[in-house]
N, C-alpha and C positions, 0 to 999 in steps of 0.2 A: 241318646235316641229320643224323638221328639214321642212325647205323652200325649196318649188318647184324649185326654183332657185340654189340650193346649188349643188355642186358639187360631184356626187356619191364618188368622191375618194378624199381623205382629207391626208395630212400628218400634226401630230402635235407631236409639240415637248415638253415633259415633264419632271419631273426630273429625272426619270429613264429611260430617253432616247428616240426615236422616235417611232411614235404609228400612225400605218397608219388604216385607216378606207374604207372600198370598201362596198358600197352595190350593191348588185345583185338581190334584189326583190325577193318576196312573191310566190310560184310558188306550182301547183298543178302538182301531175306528176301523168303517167298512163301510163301500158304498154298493148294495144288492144290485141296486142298477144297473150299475156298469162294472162292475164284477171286479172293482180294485181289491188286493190282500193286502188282507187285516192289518196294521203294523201298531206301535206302542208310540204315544203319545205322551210326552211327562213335561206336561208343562208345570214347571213347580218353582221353588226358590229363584230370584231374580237374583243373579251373582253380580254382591258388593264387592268394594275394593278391598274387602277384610275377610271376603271369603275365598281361603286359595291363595292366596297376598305370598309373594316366593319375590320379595325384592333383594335378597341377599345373592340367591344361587344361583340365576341366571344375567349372563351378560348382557347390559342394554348395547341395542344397536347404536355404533357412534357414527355410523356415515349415513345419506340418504340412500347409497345404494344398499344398505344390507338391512333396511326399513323395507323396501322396494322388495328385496329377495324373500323376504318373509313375507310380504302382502299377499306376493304370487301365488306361496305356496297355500300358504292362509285361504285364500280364491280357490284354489283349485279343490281343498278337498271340500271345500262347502258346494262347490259347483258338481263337482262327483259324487260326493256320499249323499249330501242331506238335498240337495236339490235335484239330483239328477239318479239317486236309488229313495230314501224318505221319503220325499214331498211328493215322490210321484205319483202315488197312490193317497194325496190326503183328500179324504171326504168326511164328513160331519153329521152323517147323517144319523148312526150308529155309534153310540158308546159305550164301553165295558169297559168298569174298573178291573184294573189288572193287580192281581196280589205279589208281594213278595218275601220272603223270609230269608233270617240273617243262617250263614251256616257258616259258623268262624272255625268247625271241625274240620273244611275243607282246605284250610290253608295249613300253610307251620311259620307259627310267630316263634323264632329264633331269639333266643337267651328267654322265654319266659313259660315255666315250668306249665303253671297252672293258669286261665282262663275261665271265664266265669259260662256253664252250660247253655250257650245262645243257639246248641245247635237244633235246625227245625221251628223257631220260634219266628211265628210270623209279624211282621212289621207293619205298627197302625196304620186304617185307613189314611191314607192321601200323603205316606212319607216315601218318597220313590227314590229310585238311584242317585237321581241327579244332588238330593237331601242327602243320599249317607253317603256319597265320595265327597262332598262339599265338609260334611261333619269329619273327615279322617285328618285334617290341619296337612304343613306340608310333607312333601315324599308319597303322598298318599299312593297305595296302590291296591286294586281291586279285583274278583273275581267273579264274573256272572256265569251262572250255573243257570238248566232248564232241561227240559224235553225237546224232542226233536218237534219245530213249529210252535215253540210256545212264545215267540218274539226276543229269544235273547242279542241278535243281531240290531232290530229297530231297538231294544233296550240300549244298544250299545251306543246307536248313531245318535239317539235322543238326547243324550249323555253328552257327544261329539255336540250337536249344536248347541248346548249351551255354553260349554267351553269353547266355540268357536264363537261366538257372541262376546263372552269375558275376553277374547282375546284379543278381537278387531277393537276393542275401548281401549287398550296397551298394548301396542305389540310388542312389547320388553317382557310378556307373559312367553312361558311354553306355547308353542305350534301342536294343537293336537293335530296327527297324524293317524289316518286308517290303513293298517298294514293286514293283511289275511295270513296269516303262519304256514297255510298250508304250502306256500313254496318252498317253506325254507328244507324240507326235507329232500331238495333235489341235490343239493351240494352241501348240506347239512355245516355251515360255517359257524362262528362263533356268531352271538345275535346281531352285534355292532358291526360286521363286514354285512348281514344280509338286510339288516336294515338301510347299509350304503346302497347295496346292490338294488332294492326296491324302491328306493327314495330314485332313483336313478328311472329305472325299467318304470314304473308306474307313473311318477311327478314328471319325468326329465329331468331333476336336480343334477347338476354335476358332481362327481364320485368326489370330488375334493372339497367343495361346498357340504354334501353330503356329510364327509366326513369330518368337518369340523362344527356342525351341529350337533352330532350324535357327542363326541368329546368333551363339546362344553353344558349337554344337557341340556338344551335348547328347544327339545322336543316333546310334547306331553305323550306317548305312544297307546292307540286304543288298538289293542289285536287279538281279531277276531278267526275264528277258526282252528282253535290247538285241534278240538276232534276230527279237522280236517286233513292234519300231517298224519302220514302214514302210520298206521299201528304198531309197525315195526321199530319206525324211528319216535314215536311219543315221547315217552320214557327220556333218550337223548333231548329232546325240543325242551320238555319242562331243565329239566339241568341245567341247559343252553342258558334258559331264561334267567333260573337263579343265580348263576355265574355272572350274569352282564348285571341285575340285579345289585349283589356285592361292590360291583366296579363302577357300577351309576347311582349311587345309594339317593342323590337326588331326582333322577329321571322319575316322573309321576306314569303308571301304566295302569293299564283296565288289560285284563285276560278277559275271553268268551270261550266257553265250550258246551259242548252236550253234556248232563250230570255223570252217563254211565260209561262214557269215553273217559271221563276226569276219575270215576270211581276205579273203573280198573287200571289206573297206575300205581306203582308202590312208592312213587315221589310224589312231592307236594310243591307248590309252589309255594316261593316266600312270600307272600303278600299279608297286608295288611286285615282285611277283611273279603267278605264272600256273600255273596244273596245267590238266591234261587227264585227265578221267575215260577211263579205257579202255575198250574194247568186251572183250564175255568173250569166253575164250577156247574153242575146242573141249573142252576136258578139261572145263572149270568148265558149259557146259552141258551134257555127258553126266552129269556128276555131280548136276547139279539134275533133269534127265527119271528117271536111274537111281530117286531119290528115290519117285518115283512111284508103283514098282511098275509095274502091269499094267494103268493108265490113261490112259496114254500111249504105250502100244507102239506104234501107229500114227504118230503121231508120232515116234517114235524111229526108226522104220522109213526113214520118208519120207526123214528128214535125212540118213540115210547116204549118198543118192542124189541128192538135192536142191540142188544149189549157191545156189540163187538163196534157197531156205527157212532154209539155213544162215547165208548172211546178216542174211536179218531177228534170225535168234536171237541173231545178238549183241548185241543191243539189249535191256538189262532189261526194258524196258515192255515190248515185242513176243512176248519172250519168255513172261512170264507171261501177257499177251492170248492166248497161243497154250496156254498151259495150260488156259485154259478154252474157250475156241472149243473145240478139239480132243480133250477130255478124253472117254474112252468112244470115240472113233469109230474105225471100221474103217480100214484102207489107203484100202479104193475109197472112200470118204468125204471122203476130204481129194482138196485139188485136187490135180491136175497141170501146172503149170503152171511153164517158164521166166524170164516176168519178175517181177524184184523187184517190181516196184508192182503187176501182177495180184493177186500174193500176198500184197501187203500191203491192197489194196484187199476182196478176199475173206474175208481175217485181220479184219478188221472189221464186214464185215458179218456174217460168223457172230458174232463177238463179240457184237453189237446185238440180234440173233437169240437168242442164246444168253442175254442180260438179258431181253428181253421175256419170255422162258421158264419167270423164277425163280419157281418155287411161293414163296418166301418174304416176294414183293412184291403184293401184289392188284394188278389191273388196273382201276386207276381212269381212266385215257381209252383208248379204239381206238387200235391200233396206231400206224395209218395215220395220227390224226391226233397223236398223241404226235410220229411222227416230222416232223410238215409244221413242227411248231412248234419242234421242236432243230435241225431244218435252218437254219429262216429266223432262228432267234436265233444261231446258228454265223456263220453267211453277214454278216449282222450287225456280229458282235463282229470277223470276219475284216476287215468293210470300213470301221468304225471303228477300226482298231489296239486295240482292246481285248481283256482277258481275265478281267478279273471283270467281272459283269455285276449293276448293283446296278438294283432296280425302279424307285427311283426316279432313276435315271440314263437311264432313256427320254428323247429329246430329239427335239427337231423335223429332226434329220440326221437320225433312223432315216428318215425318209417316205424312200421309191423314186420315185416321182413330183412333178411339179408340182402335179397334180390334189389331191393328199392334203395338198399345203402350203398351197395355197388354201384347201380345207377346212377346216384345222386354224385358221387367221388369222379365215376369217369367222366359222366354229364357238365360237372363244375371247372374238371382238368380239361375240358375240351372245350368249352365255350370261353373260359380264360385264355387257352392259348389263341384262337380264333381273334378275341378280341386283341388282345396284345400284337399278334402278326398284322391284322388286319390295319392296329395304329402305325406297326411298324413299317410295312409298305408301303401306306400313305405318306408316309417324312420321306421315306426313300427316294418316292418319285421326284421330292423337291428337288434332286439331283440327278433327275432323268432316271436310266436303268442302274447305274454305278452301284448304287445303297439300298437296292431292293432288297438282295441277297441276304447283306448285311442288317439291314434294319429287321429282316424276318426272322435271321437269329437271336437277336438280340428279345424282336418281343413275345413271340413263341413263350422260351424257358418262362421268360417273366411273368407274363401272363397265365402259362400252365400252373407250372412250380408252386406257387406263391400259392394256387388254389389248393394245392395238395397238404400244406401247413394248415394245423390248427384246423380240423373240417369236424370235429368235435363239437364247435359251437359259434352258431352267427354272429359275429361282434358287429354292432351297428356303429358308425361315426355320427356323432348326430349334435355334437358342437363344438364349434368352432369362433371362442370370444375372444376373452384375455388372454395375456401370457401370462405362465406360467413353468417356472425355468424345472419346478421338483417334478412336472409332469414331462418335464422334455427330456430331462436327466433318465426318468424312470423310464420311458419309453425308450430310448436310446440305448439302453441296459438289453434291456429285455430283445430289441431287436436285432441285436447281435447274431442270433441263432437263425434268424434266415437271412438278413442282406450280409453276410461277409460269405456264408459260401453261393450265395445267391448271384454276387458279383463275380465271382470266381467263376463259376459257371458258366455266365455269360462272356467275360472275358475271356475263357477257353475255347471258346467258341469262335471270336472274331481275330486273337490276333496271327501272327504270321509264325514266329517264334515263341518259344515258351519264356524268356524272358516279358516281352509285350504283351502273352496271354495274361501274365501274372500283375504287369502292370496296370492294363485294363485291368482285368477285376479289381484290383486296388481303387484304381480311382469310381467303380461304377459301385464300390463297397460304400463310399465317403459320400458318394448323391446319394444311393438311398441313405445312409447315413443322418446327413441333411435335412433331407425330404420326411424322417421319420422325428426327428428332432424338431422341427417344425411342427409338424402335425401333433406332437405332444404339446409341445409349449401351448397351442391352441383353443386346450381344452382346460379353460381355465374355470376360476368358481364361478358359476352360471345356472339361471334356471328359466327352461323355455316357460314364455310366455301362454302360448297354445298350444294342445294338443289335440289331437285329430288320428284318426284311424291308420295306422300301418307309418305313422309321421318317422319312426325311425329309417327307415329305409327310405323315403324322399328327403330326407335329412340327409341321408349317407349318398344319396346321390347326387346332390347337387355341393355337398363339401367334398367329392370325389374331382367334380370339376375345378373347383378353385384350389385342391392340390394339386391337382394334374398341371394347373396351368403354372402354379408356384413351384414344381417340381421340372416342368420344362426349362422355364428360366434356370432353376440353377443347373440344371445339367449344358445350359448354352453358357453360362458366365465361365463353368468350369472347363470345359472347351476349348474358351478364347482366352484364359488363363495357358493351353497348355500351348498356345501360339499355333496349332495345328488345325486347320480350316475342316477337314476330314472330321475332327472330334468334336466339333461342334454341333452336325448333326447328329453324333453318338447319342453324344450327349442331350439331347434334344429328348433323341427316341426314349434311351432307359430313363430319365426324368419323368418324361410327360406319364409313362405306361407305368413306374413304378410308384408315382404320385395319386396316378387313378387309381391302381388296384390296391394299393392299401389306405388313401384318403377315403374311403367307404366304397371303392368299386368293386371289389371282392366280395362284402356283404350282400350289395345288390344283386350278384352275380349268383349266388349260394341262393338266397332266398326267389330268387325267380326257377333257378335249376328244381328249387325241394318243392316247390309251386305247381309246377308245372306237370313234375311225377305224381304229387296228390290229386291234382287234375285230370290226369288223362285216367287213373286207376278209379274217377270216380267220386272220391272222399271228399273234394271239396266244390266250388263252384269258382269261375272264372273269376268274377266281381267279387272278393269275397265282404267286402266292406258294405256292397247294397245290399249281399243277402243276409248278413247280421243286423243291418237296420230295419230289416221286415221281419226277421225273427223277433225285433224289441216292437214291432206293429202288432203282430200277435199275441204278445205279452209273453213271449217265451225266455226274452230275454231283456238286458235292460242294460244300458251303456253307462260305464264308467269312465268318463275323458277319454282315452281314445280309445281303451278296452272294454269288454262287454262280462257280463254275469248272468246267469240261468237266475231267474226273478227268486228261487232259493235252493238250495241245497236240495231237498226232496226231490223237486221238478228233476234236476239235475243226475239224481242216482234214479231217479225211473227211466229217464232216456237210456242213459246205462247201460241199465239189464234189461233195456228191450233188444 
């Protein structure tokens, strides 16, 4: 641990040359003017090649494309976390050293009895996070600890951009990765499936790229949010963690949590080491209101007196929420009030008050219903364990009701068969009236049926690269369970005898067969480039088209295979309709049905991607690549329980 005594600026010389060191301390910034929240700044140690140095454990990229796959990913979470939630709020106007202390009581260092008493002992001026996960050599792993609003999340990203900094100089370095935990309590999987599954849902990585990062430990993972998984499942999550932990002994990771979420577990996590962000102190916030001037007097007034207001203020976030709620206003203005949480509860609504207010935002919806709709997507993300909220992550859990599930099932079986019939009429008439008949059996089932499988959960199609024959294999496994009686089905339906009922289905078994073999092989290691608001579902719609039309064809080749002119257009119709609704037509199909019910009941808005980009104009919320975040957690649980 670096000594009081030691010299902020160091030059030392290594074998690759001179490696100078400057610390500049731990600093909370804020700008009163424009009312950004406060966040942690730690510009500190400049990461050499000797700090972190992991040339042994992870594998260098040997092609340019998987240089390329990593750049991506590398991009993206600097475009998402640190430029597009960090940076957005950077102003210089206001600075406050932010304290930290080591608490190594809060972890369990495994095979080592006794540990020397560092717990509660705070860490000299100007040595910040980024200084002691730098100091833990490799495998390092860490745990930040704090109050609620005391910055352990900007502690984390701050952290996050200097490793993404170390990492764009080599990218034969770990990929740090920001994952939020609070998902994982939805299907509660072991950590290495739910980090595929969010590398997926979040980045666009493909599940097979996915998962031969997480395998070779390729990833540095910062995760943010344990206090966020549900209370119920906590306890399992920590487990989760030190389970994969064991199995990834090289994976480097940073845990975040609330101190008294982490205290009431009776597990620990294995890590390495732990700090605890501090609450400021009385000096540090007289000095940040002093800053102000004469826009805050009222404010400054109240605190003198106020014990319960005093408290909130040591909370970064709170503090600066209270720089703008209160900024201009008189004494008799501000409440009077003894409890913490009136004050805290009031502190926010003026805040909400104080955004709807901002000459700089146009008022593109009514108040009143702006706020019906942050409520019920709050209340929401609260009851799903979530915090990013991506559009096309809407699922058939959001319904509150039975009524709306119902809806939604007969809604998706009826708009499927619709579509299906309606494709299959249209082939028909290529043959006058003869295959109307025919072709509307055929897309009816197809189209209905197929919506009635799997309505548990929207699966989006949303790439379509390389092949990839373990994906086409596994896919083809798996789809057994609906195209063989699915064809059978349909083939009951068209032929004359039940020997020909049997063989139709046979052969309409083998196209979608195909057509689903296909579609797997497609979804090869890949990672989209861009991401954009509800991108899975325009993904899944337009990779619906180029199965459908790659599922046409083989239904015509097999056709002209069986020498019968008649099965040609069969074939045509179950292709073309069984290529659309499972190359992503079905998803489309599901998420406009579950759209549409939240719409008319109210809950949401038509547009729903303009009115989250004016919710992040108001500063309510704040966009993650193509998902969005409540600017924090608090905001978040006050919409809530309103």
């Amino acid at each position: 641990m670096t000594n009081n005594k030691e010299s902020a600026n160091r030059n030392i010389n290594i074998r690759t040359g001179n490696y100078n060191e400057s610390i500049e301390g731990d600093y909370i910034q804020g700008d009163l003017i424009h009312g950004s929240v406060i966040y942690v700044n730690k510009s500190l140690f400049q990461i050499s090649d000797f700090l972190g140095r992991r040339a042994s454990d992870v594998a260098k990229p040997s092609t340019q494309e998987e240089y390329r796959q990593r750049k991506v990913l590398l991009n993206k979470v600097k475009n998402y976390w640190i430029e597009g939630v960090l940076e957005k709020s950077l102003h210089t106007r206001v600075m406050i050293e932010l304290g930290l202390e080591e608490r190594l009581d809060a972890v369990e260092h495994l095979g080592i009895e006794e540990l020397p008493d560092k717990s509660g002992q705070a860490l000299p001026t100007g040595v910040g996070v980024t200084d002691v996960f730098n100091r833990m050599g490799e495998g390092r792993t860490l745990l930040i600890l704090g109050e609620p609003g005391a910055g352990k999340t900007t502690t984390l990203l701050t952290l996050t951009k200097h490793l993404i900094t170390r990492t764009e100089e080599d990218l034969s370095r770990p990929i740090p990765v920001v994952f939020n935990l609070s998902s994982w309590a939805t299907k509660r999987e072991n950590i290495a499936d739910w980090l595929v599954q969010e590398l997926n849902r979040q980045y666009k990585v493909s599940k097979s790229l996915g998962k031969t990062w997480i395998k070779e430990q390729q990833l540095l993972l910062t995760l943010d949010g344990l206090d966020e998984v549900k209370s119920e499942y906590r306890e399992a999550c920590v487990q989760a963690l030190n389970q994969f932990m064991q199995k990834h002994g090289q994976t480097e990771i940073i845990v975040c949590s609330r101190i008294q979420d982490y205290k009431a577990l009776s597990t620990r996590l294995q890590l390495q080491g732990a700090i605890c962000v501090q609450s400021l102190t009385d000096e540090q916030i007289n000095q940040y209101l002093n800053s102000a001037g004469n826009q805050l007097e009222a404010l400054r007034t109240l605190l003198e007196k106020d014990t319960a207001l005093q408290e909130l203020a040591k909370s970064p976030l709170t503090l600066s929420v209270m720089t703008l709620a209160y900024k201009g206003k008189l004494v008799e203005d501000l409440p009077q009030i003894d409890s913490i949480e009136e004050h805290r509860r009031h502190l926010f609504n003026t805040y909400i008050e104080t955004m709807f207010s901002r000459k700089e935002a146009k008022q593109k919806y009514p108040k009143e219903q702006t706020m019906r709709w942050l409520i019920w997507l709050a209340k929401r993300l609260s009851q799903t364990s979530q915090t990013m909220f991506l559009i096309e992550g809407l699922q058939p859990t959001w319904f509150q009701t039975k009524t709306q599930k119902i809806l939604y099932r007969i809604g998706s079986f009826l708009i499927g068969g619709l579509f299906g019939g309606l494709i299959g009429a249209l082939i028909g008439f290529i043959d006058q009236s003869k295959f109307v008949q025919l072709s509307l059996q055929i897309g009816l089932p197809i189209g209905g049926l197929s919506l009635l499988w799997q309505m548990t959960e929207i699966k989006t199609v949303e790439t379509l690269k390389l092949w990839s024959w373990q994906e086409a294999k596994k896919l083809l496994i798996n789809g057994l369970v609906v195209t063989l009686p699915l064809g059978l089905i349909v083939g009951l339906l068209n032929g004359k005898d039940l020997g020909l009922k049997v063989f139709l289905g046979v052969i309409y078994w083998l196209i979608a067969e195909l057509i689903l073999g296909l579609l797997g092989g497609l979804r090869g290691p890949e990672i989209e480039r861009k991401t954009s608001p509800n991108q899975g579902i325009s993904n899944s719609g337009r990779n619906a088209l180029i199965i459908g039309g790659i599922g046409g064809l083989i239904g015509i080749l097999i056709g002209l295979l069986s020498g019968k002119p008649n099965w040609v257009l069969l074939g045509l119709d179950f292709g073309l309709i069984f290529g659309l609704i499972f190359g992503g037509g079905k998803a489309c199909i599901q998420h406009f049905t579950l759209r549409f019910i939240l719409y008319s009941k109210g809950y949401i808005p038509k547009n729903y991607a303009h009115f989250l980009d004016y919710g992040t104009e108001r500063i309510f919320l704040q966009t993650v690549g193509g998902g969005y975040i409540f600017v924090h957690r608090m905001l978040l649980e006050h919409f809530a329980q309103m």
